[in-house]
C-alpha positions in Angstrom: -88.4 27.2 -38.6 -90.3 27.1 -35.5 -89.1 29.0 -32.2 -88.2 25.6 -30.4 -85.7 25.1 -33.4 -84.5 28.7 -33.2 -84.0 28.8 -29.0 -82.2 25.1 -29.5 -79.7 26.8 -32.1 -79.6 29.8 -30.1 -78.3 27.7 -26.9 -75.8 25.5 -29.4 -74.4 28.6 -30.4 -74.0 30.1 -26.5 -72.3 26.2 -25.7 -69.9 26.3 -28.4 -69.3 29.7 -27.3 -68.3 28.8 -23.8 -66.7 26.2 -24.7 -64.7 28.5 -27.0 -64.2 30.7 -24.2 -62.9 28.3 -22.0 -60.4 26.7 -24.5 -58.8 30.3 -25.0 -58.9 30.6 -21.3 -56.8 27.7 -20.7 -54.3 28.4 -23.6 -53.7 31.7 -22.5 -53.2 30.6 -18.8 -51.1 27.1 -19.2 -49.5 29.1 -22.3 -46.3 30.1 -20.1 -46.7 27.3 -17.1 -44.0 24.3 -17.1 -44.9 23.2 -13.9 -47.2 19.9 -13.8 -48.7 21.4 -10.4 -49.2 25.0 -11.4 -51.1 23.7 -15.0 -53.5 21.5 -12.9 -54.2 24.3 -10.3 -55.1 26.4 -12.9 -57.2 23.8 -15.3 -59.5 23.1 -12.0 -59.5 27.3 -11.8 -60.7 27.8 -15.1 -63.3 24.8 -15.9 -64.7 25.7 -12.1 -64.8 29.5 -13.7 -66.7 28.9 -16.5 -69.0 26.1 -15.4 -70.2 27.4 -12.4 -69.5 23.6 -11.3 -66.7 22.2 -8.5 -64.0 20.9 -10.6 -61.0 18.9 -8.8 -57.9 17.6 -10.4 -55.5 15.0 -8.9 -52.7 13.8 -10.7 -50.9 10.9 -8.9 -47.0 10.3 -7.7 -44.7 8.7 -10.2 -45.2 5.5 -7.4 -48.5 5.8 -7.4 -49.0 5.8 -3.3 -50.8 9.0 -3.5 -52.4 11.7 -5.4 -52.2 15.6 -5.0 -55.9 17.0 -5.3 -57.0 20.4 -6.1 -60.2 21.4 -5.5 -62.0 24.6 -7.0 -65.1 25.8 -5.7 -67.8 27.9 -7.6 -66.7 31.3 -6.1 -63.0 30.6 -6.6 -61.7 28.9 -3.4 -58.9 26.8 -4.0 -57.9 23.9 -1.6 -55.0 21.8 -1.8 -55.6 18.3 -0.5 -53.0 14.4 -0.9 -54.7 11.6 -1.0 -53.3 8.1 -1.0 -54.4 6.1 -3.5 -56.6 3.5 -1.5 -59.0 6.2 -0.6 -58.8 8.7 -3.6 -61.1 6.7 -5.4 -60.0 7.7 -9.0 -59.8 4.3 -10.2 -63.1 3.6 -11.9 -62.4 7.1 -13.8 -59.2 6.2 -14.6 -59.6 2.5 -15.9 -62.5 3.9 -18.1 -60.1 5.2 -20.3 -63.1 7.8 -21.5 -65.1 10.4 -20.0 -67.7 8.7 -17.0 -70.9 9.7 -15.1 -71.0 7.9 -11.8 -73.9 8.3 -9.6 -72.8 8.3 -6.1 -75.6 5.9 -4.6 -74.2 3.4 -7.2 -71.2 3.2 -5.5 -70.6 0.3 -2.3 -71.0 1.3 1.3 -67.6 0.4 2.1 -65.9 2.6 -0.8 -68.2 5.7 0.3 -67.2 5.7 3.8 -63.5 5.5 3.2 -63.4 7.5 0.1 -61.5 11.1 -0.4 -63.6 11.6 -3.3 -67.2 10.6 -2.8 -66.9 13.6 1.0 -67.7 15.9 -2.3 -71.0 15.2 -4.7 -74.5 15.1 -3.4 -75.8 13.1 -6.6 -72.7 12.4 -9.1 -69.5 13.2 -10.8 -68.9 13.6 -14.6 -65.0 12.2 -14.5 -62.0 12.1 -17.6 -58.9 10.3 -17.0 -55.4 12.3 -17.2 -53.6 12.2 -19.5 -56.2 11.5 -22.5 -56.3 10.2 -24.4 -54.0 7.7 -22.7 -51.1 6.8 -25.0 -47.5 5.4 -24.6 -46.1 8.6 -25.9 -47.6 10.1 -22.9 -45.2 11.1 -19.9 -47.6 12.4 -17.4 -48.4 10.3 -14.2 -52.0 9.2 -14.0 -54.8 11.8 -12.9 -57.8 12.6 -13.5 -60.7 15.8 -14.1 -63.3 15.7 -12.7 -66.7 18.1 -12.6 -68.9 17.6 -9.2 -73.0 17.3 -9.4 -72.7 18.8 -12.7 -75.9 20.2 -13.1 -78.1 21.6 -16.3 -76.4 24.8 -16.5 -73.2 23.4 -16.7 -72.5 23.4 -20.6 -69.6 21.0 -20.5 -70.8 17.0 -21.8 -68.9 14.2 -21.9 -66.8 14.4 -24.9 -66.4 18.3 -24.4 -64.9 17.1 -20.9 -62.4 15.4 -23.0 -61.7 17.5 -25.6 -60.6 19.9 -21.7 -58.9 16.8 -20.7 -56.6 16.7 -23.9 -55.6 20.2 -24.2 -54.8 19.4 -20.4 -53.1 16.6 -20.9 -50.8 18.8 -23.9 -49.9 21.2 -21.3 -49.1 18.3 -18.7 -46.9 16.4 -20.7 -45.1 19.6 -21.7 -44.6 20.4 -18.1 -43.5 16.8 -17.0 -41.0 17.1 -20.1 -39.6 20.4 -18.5 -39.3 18.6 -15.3 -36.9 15.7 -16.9 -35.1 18.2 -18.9 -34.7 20.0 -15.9 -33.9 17.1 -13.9 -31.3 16.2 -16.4 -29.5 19.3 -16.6 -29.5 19.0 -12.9 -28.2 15.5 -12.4 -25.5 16.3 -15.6 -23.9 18.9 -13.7 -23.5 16.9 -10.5 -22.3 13.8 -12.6 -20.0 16.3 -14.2 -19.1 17.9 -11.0 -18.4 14.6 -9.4 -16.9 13.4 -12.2 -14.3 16.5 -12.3 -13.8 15.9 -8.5 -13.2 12.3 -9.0 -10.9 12.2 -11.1 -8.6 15.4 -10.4 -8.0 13.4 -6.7 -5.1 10.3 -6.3 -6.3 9.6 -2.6 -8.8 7.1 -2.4 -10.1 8.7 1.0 -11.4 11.4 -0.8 -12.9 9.8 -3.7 -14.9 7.7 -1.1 -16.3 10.8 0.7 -17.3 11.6 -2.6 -19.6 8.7 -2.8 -20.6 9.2 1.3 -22.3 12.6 0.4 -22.8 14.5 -2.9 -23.4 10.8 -4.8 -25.8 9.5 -2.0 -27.9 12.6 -1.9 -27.5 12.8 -5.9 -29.1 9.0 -6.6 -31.3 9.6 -3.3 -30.6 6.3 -1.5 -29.6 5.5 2.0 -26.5 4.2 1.6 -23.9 3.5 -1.2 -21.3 0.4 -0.5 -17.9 -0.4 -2.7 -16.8 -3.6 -2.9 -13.0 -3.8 -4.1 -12.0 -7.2 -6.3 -8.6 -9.3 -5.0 -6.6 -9.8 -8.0 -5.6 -13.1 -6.6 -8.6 -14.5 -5.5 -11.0 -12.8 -6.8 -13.0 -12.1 -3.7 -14.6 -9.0 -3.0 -13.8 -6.7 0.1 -16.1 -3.8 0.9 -15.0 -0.6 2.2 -15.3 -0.1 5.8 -16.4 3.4 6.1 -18.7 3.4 3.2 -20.6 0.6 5.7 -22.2 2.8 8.0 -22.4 2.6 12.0 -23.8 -0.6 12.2 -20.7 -2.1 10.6 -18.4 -0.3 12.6 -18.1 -3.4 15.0 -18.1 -5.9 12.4 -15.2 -7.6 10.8 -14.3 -5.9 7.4 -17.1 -7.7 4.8 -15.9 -9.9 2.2 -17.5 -12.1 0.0 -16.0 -15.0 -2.0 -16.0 -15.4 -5.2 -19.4 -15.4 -7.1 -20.8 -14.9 -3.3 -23.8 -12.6 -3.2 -25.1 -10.2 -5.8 -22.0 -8.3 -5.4 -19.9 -11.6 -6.5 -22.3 -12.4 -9.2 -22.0 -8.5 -10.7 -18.0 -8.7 -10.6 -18.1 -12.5 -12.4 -20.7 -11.2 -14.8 -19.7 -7.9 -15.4 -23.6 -6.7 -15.8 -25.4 -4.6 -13.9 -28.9 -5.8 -11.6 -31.6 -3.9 -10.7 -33.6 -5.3 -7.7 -36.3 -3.7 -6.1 -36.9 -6.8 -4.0 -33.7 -8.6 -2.4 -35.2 -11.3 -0.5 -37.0 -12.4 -3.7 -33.9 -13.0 -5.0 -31.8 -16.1 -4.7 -28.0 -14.0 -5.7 -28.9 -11.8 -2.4 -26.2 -13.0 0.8 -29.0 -12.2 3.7 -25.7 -12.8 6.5 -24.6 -9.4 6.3 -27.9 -7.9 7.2 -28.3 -10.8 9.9 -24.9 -9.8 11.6 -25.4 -5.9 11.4 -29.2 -5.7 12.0 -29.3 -3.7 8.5 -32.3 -4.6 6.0 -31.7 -4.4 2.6 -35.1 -4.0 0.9 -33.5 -3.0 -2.8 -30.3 -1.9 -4.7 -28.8 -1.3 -8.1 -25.3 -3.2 -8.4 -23.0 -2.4 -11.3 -19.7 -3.8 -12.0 -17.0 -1.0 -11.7 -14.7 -1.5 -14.8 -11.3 0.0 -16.0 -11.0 -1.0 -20.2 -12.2 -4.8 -20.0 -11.2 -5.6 -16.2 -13.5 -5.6 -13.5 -11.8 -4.2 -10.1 -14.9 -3.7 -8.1 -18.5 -3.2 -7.5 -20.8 0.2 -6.9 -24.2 -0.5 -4.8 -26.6 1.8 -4.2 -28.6 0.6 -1.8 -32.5 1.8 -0.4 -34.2 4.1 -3.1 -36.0 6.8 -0.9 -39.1 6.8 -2.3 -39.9 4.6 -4.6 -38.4 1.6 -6.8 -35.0 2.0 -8.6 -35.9 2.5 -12.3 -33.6 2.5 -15.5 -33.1 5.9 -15.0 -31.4 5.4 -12.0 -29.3 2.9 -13.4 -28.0 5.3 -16.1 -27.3 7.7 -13.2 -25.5 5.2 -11.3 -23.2 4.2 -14.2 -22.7 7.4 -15.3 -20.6 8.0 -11.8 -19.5 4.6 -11.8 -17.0 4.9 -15.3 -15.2 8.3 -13.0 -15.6 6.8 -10.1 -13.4 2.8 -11.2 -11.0 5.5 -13.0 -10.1 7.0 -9.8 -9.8 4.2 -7.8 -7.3 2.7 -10.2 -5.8 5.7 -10.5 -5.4 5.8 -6.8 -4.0 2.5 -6.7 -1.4 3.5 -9.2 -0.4 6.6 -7.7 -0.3 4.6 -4.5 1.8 1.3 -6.1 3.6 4.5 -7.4 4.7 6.1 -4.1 5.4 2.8 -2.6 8.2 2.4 -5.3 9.4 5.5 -4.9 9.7 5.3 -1.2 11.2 1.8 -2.0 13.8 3.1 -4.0 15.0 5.7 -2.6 15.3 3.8 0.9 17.6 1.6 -1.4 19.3 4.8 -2.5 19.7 6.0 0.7 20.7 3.0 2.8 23.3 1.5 0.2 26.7 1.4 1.4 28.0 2.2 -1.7 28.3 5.9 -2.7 25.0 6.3 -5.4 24.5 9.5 -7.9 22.1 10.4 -10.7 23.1 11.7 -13.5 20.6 13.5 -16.1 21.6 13.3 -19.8 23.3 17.2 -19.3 25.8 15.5 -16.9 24.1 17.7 -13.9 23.6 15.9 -10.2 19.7 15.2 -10.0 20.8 13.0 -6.4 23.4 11.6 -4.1 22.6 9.8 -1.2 24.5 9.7 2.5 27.6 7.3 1.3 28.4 9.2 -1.4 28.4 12.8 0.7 30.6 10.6 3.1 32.9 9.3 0.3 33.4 12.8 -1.2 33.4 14.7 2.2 30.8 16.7 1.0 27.4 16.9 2.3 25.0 14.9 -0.6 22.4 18.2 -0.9 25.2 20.6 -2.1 26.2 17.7 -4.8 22.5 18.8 -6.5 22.7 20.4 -9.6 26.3 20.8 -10.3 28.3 18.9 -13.2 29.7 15.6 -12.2 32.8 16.5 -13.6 33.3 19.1 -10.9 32.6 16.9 -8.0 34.1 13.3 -9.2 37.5 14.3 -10.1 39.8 11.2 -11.5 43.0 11.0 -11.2 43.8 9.2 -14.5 40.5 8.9 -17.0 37.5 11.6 -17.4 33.9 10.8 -15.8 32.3 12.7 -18.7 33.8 9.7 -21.4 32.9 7.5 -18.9 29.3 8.3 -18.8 29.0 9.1 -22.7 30.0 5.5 -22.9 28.0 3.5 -20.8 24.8 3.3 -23.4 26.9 2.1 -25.5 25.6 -1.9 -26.7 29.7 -3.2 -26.9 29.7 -2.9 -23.2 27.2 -4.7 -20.9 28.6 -4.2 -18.1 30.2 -0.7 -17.5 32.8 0.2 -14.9 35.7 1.7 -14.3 38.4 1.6 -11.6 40.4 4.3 -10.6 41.3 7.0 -7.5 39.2 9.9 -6.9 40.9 12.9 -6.1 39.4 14.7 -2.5 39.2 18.4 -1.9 42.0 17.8 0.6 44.0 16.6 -2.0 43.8 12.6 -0.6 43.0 9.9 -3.2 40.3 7.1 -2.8 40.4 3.8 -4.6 36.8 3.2 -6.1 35.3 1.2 -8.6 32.5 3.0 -10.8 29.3 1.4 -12.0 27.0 2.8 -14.6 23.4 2.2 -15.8 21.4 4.3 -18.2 17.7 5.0 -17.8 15.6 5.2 -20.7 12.6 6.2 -21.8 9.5 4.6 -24.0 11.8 5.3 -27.2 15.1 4.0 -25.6 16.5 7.3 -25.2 19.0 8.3 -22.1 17.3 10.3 -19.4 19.1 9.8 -16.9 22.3 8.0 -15.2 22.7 5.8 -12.1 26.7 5.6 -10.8 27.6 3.2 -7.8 30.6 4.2 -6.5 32.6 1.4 -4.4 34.8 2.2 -1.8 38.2 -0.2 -2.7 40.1 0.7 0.3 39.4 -1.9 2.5 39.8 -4.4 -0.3 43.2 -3.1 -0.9 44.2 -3.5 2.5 42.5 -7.2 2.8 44.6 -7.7 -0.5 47.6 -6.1 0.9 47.0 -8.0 4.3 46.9 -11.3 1.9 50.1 -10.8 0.5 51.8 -10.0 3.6 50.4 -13.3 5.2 51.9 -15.3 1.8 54.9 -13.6 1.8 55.2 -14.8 5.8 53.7 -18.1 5.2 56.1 -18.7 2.4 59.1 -17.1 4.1 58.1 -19.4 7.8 57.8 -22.4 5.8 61.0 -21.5 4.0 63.3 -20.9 7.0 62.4 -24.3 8.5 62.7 -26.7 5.3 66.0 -24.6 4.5 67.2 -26.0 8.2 65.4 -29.4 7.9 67.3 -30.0 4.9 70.6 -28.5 5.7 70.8 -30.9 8.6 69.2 -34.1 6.7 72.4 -33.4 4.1 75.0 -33.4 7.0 74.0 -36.4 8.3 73.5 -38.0 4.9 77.2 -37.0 4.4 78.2 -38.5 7.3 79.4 -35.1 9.1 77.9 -36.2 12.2 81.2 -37.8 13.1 79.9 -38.7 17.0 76.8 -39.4 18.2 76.4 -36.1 20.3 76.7 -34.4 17.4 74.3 -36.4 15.1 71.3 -36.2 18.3 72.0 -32.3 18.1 71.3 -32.4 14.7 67.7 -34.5 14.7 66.8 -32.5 17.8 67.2 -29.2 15.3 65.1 -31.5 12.3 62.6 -32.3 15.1 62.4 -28.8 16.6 61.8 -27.8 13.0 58.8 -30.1 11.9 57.0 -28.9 15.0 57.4 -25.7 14.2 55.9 -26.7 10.2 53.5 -29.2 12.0 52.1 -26.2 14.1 52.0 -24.1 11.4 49.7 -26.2 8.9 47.9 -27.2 12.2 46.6 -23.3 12.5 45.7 -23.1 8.5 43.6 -26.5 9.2 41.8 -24.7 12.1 41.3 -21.8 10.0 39.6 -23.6 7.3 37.7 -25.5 9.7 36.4 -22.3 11.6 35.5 -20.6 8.2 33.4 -23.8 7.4 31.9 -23.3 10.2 32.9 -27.0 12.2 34.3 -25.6 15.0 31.1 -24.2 16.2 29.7 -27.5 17.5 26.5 -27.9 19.6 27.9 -25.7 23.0 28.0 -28.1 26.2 29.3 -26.7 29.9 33.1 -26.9 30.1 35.3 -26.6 33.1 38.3 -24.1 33.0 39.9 -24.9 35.6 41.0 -28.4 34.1 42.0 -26.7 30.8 44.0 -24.6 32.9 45.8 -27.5 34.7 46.2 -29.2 31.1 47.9 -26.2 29.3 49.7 -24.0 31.8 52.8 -26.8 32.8 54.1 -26.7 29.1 53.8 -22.9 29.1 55.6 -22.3 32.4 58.7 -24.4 31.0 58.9 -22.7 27.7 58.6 -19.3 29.6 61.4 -20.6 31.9 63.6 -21.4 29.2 63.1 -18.3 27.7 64.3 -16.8 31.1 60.9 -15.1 31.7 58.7 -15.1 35.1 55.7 -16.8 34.5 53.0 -15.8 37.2 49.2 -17.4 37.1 46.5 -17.1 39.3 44.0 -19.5 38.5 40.8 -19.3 41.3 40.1 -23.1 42.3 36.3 -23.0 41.8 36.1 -21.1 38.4 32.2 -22.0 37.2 31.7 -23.6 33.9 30.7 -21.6 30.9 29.4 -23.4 27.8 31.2 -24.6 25.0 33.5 -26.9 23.8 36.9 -27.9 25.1 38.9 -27.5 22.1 37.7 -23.8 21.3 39.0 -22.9 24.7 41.9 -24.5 24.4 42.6 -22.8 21.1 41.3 -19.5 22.7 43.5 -19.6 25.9 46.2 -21.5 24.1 46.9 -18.6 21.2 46.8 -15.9 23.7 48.9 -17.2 26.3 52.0 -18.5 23.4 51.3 -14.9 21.7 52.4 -13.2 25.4 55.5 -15.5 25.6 56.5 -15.0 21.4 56.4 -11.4 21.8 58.2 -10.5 25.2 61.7 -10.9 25.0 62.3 -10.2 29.0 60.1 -10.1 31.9 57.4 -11.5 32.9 53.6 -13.1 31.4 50.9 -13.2 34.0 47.6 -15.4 33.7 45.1 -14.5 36.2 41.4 -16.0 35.8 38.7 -15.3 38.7 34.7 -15.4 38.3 33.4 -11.4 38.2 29.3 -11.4 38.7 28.1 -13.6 36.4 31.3 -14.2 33.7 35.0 -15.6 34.3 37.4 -13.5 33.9 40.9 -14.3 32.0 43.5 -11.6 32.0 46.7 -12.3 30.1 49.4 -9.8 30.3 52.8 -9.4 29.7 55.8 -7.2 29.3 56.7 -7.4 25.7 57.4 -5.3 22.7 53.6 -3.6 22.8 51.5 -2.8 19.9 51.8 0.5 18.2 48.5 2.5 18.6 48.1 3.0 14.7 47.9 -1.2 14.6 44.9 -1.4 17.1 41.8 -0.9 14.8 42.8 -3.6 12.5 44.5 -6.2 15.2 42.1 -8.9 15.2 41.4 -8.6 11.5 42.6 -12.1 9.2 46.4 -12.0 8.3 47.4 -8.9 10.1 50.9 -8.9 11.8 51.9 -5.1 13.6 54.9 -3.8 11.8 57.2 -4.1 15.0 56.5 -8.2 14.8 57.5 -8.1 11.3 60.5 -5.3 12.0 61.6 -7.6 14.4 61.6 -10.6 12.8 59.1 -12.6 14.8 57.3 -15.3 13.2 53.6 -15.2 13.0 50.5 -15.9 10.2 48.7 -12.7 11.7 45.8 -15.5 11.9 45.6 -16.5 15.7 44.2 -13.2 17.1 41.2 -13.6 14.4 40.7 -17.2 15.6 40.2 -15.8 19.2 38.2 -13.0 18.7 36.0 -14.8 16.7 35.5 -18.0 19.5 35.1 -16.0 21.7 32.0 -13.7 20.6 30.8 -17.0 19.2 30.4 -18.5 22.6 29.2 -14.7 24.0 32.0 -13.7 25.4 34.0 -10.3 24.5 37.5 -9.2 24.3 39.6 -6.3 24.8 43.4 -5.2 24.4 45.4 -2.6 26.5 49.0 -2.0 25.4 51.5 0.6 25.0 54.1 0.2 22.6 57.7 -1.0 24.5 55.7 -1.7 27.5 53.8 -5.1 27.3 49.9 -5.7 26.2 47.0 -7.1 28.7 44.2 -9.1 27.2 40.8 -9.5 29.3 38.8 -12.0 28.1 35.2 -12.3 29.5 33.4 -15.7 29.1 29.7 -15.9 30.2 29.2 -18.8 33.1 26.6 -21.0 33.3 24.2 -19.8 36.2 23.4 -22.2 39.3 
């Protein structure tokens, strides 16, 4: 073997060496670095290192707008350089796919003035792409290695340079996979975290401050909208607050629907990415018209509760780059929590609303209500019921309703045992309730039983009806048929008594036999006028009295109906007095009410004083006319006044004293005259006489 032969093996064996060297070097430096920075730093420190050459590494964004550079010199200077991708010129290196010599005079004018890359080699640059070799599997951003004028003492070739390049790229796509893993712990325990806080909240205020700052930050956009489906309609209404400023002055944003991408994500039910919203035709461009907002991209995803859409979740404006799959899997990874809580905040709200329904039902019923759990304990009593008992309703709580609702005849624990029973629909029971004081309340009881998802008893709801009132309107009923019967009695019993004796001729002269029809006439009025007030009554109920109101003058009811009164009083021997002003103003209504008004009280003053005197006085006082009717009968016992203009009420002195009366007119009048506006009072002391003052509004210029 010749020496040429032996100094070319010689200085094989010294390359492989190096390049030996400089693999070991890299392995034991990238051996414990999972940062994609740090392993290029320290590739460009260690080829520079062993070549003797200026080696820089760039390795570009994930959006490809620029590239961060290292640059290692030959004594171990390291400078840290971005570069946006226009003027990096790493293309040509990168497209190669292989390892590339590229003499710098080869390159155009234009590219070498504007170029990052080409400020660095005098002659050339021996460049690999990053990663290599380039494969799908590959999760590194595109970069690039590159050795500057690499002269004859550099040992590194070509396919050496990317033999470098994949024990780089090894290291690279090992820290890039640290980074996601990373990333993904990371975003896990925020979706988790929001996902925690989401649903562990029923007020919708908070679960939307959620979405204003952890989420936003989280999926890195500027701003996040919800839009919120209408059952009914199916439109969808965004969320105010979730708008930012620029909507503040805006009307609240709905869309119909289908309208917009929003309406075509809630019709659809699929998500859209869209990194480019005036490219498509689904995007509604009048919200960002009206606000001044530009919407340059978003991810839209329908938010769902089992198969029902109820709203959408936009994330709107990556920072940074497009929205990827990625972010898409982010987005509806917070978007299952997120529709949960908002129908659970809906429920909780529908919730509330009932409950605040109910119990203002509870508490406003005039009836007497309790709850009854299935141990026969008060759970709650509302304000009737306190006032029914005489007790107040919060001391009721918690004690056995056999303690507080005593009966007197029958048991409210069988009463309550019984009302789940099927035979009876209905439940209820009537019977007296016994007081502390020892007084006794007619009530009717009504049960209900509350039951759960397996039908049983939980709970009891009693209504307890106060029957006093309806005893007394039933008492007061059979009072007014026991007079009406007994008034129309007395009269037929005379009628006929008196048709008999002149059928039997007893009339023997004709004095006697005109005494007798006067009596049969006197008689008949007195029936006529009887049925004529049950007529009225009827009429008044049905409501036919109350015709359309039209001015009426008093003063010539007053001329009409006062004659006939002042002889009756006369005959009766009392003093009738009136003092009628001549230029009473009109007051609206009709004639016939005011007669019936006027008429009632005026032949009540003269039934019900046996001597004296009845005095009509009518005068205009500001803007009413004033009729006071007094006289100076029998009275009305003070015990009689809260109930004397209530239907078929008669005072126990009338009926004592034998005075004829339905115990209607007084009703008749108070209602007229509070039809027509006016009021009415009563002063009276029993043996002494009673004043009415009747006060009719008048008609006003």
């Amino acid at each position: 073997m010749d020496i040429t032969s032996i100094m070319a093996q010689k200085q094989n064996l010294s390359t492989v060496q190096k390049i030996q060297d400089l693999w070991l070097a890299l392995n034991q430096e990238l051996s414990n670095m999972f940062d994609a920075h740090y392993v290029c730093a320290a590739v460009a420190s260690e080829v520079a290192a062993h070549t003797a050459t200026t080696t820089i590494v760039g390795i570009s964004d994930p959006q490809r707008k620029f590239f961060d550079v290292w640059i290692c010199h030959v004594d171990g200077k390291m400078k840290q350089e971005r570069w946006v991708s226009e003027k990096a010129s790493f293309a040509p290196f990168i497209d190669a796919a292989k390892a590339t010599y590229i003499e710098k005079f080869d390159r155009p004018v234009a590219e070498l003035i504007q170029s990052e890359l080409w400020l660095h080699p005098r002659e050339a640059i021996l460049g690999v792409p990053l990663p290599f070799p380039a494969t799908p599997q590959s999760i590194s951003s595109p970069g690039v290695l590159c050795l500057v004028d690499p002269n004859q003492d550099c040992f590194l070739g070509g396919s050496d340079l990317e033999h470098i390049a994949a024990i780089s790229t090894i290291f690279l796509d090992r820290a890039y996979l640290r980074h996601q893993v990373d990333r993904q712990e990371v975003e896990f325990a925020v979706i988790s975290d929001i996902s925690h806080t989401l649903t562990s909240t029923l007020s919708l205020e908070n679960v939307f401050n959620q979405l204003s700052g952890t989420i936003r930050r989280t999926l890195n956009v500027e701003s996040l909208s919800v839009g919120l489906r209408e059952a009914i309609t199916g439109d969808i209404i965004f969320v105010d607050f979730l708008m930012g400023p620029l909507f503040e002055q805006m009307p609240s944003i709905r869309l119909k629907k289908g309208q917009g991408v929003a309406g075509w994500v809630a019709e659809n039910s699929e998500p859209v990415i869209i990194n480019d919203t005036y490219a498509d035709k689904r995007f509604y461009r009048r919200v960002d018209r009206q606000s001044g907002f530009t919407t340059h991209s978003m991810i839209c995803i329908p938010l769902k509760v089992e198969a029902r859409t109820i709203g959408i979740l936009q994330a709107i404006n990556r920072i940074n780059g497009e929205f990827s799959q990625h972010d898409l899997r982010l987005l509806q990874a917070i978007g299952g929590p997120l529709a949960a809580a908002i129908e659970n905040s809906r429920l909780h709200m529908d919730v509330l609303a009932e409950k605040r329904r109910i119990e203002t039902i509870f508490a406003g019923m005039s009836e007497g209500m309790l709850t009854v759990n299935s141990e026969h304990l008060i759970t709650n009593a509302n304000e009737a019921m306190g006032a029914l008992l005489q007790i107040a309703p919060d001391t009721l709580l918690g004690k056995p309703i056999k303690n507080i609702v005593k009966l007197q005849k029958g048991d409210m624990t069988s009463f309550i045992d019984g009302i789940g029973d099927d035979a009876d629909e209905y439940p209820q029971i009537i019977g007296d309730i016994i007081r502390d004081k020892g007084e006794t309340v007619p009530i009717l009881i009504s049960g209900a039983a509350v039951t759960d998802n397996n039908d049983i008893i939980n709970e009891y709801i009693l209504a307890f009806s106060d029957l006093t009132q309806i005893r007394e309107v039933e008492r007061m009923r059979d009072d007014f048929f026991q007079g009406i019967v007994h008034e129309l009695r007395t009269p037929l019993a005379t009628i006929l008594m008196y048709a008999r004796l002149l059928r039997e001729g007893k009339a023997r002269d004709e004095e006697k036999a005109v005494r007798f029809l006067g009596v049969i006439e006197r008689e008949s009025d007195r029936l006529q006028k009887m049925v004529r007030q049950m007529l009225l009554l009827a009429k008044q109920e049905a409501g036919e009295l109350h015709r359309s109101p039209e001015p009426v003058a008093l003063n010539a009811i007053f001329s009409e109906i006062l004659p006939p009164f002042a002889d009756q009083a006369t005959e009766k021997g009392l003093t009738f007095i009136q003092r009628i002003s001549s230029e009473l103003p009109d007051v609206m209504g009709n004639v016939d009410t005011f007669e019936l008004i006027l008429k009632n009280l005026i032949e009540n003053a003269i039934k019900y004083t046996p001597s004296g005197s009845v005095r009509i006085n009518a005068k205009a006082v500001n803007e009413s006319v004033q009729v006071k009717i007094a006289d100076d009968g029998i009275g009305i016992p003070p015990q009689s006044m809260p109930n004397l203009f209530k239907r078929f009420y008669r005072t126990q002195t009338a009926v004592e004293r034998g005075i004829a009366g339905t115990g209607l007119g007084l009703y008749m009048v108070k209602e007229n005259v509070e039809n027509f506006g006016g009021s009415i009072q009563v002063e009276s002391s029993e043996g002494k006489g009673s004043t009415f003052t009747v006060l009719f509004p008048a008609i006003q210029g």
